[in-house]
mmCIF file of the C-alpha atoms, coordinates in Angstrom:
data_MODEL
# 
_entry.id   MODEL 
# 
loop_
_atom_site.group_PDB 
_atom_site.id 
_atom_site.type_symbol 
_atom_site.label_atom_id 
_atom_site.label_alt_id 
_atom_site.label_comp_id 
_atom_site.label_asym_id 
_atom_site.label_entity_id 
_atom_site.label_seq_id 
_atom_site.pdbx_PDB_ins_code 
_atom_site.Cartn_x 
_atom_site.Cartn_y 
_atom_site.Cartn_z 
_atom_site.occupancy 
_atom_site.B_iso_or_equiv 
_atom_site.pdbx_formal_charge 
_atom_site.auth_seq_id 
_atom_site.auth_comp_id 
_atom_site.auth_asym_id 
_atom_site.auth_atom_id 
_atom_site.pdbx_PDB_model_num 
ATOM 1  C CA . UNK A 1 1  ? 87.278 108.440 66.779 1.00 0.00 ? 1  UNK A CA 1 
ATOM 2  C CA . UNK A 1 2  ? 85.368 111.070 68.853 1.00 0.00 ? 2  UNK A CA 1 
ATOM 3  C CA . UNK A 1 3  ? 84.383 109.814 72.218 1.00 0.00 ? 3  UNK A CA 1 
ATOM 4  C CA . UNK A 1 4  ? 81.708 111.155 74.840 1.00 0.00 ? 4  UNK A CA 1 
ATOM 5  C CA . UNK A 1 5  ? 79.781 110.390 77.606 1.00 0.00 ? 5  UNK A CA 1 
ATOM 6  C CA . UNK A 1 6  ? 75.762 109.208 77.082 1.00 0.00 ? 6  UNK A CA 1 
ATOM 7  C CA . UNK A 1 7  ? 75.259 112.479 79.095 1.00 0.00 ? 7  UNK A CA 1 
ATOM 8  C CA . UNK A 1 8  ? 77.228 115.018 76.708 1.00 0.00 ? 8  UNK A CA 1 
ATOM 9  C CA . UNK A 1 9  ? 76.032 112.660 73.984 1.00 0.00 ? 9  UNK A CA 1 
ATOM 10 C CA . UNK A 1 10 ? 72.458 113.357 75.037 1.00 0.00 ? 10 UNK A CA 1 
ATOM 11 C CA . UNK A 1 11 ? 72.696 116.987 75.494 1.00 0.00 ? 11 UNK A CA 1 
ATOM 12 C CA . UNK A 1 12 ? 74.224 117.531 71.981 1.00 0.00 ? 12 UNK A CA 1 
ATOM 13 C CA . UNK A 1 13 ? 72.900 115.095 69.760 1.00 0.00 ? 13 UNK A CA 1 
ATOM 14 C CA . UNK A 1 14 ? 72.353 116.829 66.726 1.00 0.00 ? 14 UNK A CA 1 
ATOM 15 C CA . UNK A 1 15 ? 76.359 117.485 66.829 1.00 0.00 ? 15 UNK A CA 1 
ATOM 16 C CA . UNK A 1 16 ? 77.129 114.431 67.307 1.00 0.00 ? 16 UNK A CA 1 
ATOM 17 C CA . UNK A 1 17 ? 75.199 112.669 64.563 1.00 0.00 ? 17 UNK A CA 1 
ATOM 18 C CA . UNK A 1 18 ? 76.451 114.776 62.434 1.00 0.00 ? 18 UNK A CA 1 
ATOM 19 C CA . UNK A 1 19 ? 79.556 113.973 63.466 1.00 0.00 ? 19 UNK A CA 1 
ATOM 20 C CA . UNK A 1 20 ? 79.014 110.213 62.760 1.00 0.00 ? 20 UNK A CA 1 
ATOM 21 C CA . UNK A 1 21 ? 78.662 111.128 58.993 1.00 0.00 ? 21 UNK A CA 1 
ATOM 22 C CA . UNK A 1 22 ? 82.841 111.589 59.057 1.00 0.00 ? 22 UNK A CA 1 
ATOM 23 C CA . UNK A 1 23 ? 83.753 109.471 61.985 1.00 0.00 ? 23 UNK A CA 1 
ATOM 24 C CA . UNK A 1 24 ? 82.788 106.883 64.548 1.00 0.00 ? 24 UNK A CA 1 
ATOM 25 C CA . UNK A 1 25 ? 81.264 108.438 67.805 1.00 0.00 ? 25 UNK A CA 1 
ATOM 26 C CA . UNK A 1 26 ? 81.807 106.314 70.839 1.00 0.00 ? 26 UNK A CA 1 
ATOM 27 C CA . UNK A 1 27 ? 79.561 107.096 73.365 1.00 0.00 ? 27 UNK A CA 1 
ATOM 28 C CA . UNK A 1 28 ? 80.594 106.162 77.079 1.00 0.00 ? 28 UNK A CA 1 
ATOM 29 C CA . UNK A 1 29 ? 78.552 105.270 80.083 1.00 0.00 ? 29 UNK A CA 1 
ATOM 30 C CA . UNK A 1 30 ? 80.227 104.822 83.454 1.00 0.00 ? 30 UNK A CA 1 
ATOM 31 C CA . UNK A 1 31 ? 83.546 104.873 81.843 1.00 0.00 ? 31 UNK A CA 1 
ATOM 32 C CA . UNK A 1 32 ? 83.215 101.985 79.688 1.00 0.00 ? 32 UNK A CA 1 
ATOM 33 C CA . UNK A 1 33 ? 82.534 102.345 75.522 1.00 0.00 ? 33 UNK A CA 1 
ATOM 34 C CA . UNK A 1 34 ? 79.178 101.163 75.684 1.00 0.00 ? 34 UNK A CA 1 
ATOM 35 C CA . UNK A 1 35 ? 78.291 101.978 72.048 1.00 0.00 ? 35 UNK A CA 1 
ATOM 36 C CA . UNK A 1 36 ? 79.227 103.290 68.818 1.00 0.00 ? 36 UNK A CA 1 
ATOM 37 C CA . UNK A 1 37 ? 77.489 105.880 66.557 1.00 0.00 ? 37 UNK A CA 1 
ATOM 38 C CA . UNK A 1 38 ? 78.562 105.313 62.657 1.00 0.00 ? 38 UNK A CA 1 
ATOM 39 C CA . UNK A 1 39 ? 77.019 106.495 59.546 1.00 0.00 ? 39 UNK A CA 1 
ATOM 40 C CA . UNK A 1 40 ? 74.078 104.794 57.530 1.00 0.00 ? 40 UNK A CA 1 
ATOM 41 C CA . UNK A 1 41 ? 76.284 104.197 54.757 1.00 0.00 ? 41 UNK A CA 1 
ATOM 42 C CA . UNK A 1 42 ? 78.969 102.317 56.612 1.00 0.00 ? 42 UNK A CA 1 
ATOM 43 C CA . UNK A 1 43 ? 76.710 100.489 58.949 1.00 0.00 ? 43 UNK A CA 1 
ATOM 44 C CA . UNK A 1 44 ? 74.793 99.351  55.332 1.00 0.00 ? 44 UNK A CA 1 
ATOM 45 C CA . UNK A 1 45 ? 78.557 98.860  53.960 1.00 0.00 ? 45 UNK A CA 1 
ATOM 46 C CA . UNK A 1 46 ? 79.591 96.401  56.862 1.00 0.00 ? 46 UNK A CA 1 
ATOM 47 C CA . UNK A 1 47 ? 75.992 94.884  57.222 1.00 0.00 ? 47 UNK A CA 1 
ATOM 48 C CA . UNK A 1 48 ? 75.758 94.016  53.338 1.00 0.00 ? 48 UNK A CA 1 
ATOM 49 C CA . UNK A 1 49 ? 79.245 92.555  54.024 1.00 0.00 ? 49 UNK A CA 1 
ATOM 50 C CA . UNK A 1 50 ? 78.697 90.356  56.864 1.00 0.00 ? 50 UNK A CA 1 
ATOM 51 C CA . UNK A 1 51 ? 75.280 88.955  55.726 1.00 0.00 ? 51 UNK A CA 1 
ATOM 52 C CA . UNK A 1 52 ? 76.623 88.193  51.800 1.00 0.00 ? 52 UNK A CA 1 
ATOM 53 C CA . UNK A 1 53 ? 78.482 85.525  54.413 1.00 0.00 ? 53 UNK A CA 1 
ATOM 54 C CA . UNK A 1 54 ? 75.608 84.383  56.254 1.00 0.00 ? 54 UNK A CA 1 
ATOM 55 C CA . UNK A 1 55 ? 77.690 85.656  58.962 1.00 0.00 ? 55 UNK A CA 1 
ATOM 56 C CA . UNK A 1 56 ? 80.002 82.876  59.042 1.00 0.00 ? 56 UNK A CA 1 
ATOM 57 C CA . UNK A 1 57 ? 83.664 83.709  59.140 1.00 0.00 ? 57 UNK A CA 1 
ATOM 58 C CA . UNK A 1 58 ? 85.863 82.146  56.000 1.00 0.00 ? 58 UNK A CA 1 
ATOM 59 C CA . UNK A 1 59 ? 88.394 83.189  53.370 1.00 0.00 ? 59 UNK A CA 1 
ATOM 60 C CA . UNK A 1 60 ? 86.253 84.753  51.141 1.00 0.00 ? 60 UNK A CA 1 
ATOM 61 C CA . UNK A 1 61 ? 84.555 86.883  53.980 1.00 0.00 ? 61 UNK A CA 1 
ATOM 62 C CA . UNK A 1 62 ? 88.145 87.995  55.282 1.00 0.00 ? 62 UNK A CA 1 
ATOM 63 C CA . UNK A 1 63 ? 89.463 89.096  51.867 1.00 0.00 ? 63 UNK A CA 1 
ATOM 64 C CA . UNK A 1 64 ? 86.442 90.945  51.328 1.00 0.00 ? 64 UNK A CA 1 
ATOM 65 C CA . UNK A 1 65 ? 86.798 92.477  54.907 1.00 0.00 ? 65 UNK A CA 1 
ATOM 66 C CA . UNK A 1 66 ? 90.472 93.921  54.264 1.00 0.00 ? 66 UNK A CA 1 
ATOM 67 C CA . UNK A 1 67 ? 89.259 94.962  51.003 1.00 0.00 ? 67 UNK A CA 1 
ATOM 68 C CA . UNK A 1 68 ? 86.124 96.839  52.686 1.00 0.00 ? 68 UNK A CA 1 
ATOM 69 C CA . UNK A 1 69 ? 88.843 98.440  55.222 1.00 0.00 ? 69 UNK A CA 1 
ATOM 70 C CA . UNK A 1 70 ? 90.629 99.746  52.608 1.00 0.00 ? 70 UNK A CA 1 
ATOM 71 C CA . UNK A 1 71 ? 88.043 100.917 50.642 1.00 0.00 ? 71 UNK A CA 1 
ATOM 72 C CA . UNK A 1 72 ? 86.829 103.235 54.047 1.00 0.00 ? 72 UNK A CA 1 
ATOM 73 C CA . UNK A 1 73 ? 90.223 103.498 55.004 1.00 0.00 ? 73 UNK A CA 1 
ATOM 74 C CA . UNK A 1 74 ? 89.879 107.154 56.380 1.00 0.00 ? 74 UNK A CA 1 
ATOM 75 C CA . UNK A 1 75 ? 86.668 106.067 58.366 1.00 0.00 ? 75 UNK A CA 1 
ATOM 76 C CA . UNK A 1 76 ? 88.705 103.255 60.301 1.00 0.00 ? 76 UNK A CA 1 
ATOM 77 C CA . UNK A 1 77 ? 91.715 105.432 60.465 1.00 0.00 ? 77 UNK A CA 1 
ATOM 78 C CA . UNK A 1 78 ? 89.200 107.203 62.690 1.00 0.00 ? 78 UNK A CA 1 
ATOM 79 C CA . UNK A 1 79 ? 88.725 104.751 64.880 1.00 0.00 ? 79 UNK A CA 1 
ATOM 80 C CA . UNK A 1 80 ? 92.086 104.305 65.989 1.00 0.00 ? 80 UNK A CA 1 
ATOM 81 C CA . UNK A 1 81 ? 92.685 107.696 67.028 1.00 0.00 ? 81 UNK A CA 1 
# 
C-alpha cells in the first residue's frame, strides 16, 4: 500500500486515484493514517459484504470475509506492504 501525505495527496490527485484502482492509498495527516483511498469496486465488494450481515459480526459473515480476502488477494497483499 502506497502512502502520502494529505498535502502530496492534494497536489497530485489525479495520480493517486488512479493509483487506488490497483492498490490502497493511505493518505497521512500529521503523521498519523488518517484515511484510505480504495477503488469503487472493492469499497462496493466489502460494503455489499458487510451489509448482507446487517453489519453484525457471526460465522457466516467471517467465512464470507476470508473468502472475500482471497478472492482480492493481490489488493490486500497491498496493504501489507
Amino acid at each position: 500500500m502506497k502512502t502520502v501525505t494529505a498535502s502530496l495527496f492534494q497536489k497530485n490527485f489525479g495520480q493517486f486515484k488512479e493509483l487506488a484502482q490497483r492498490e490502497p492509498v493511505a493518505i497521512t495527516s500529521n503523521g498519523r493514517e488518517s484515511v484510505v483511498l480504495i477503488s469503487a469496486s472493492e469499497y462496493a465488494a466489502l460494503s455489499k459484504l458487510r451489509f448482507a450481515y446487517g453489519a453484525e459480526v457471526n460465522e457466516d459473515f467471517e467465512q464470507d470475509l476470508a473468502e472475500h480476502f482471497d478472492a482480492h488477494r493481490e489488493v490486500h497483499d497491498g496493504l501489507s506492504k
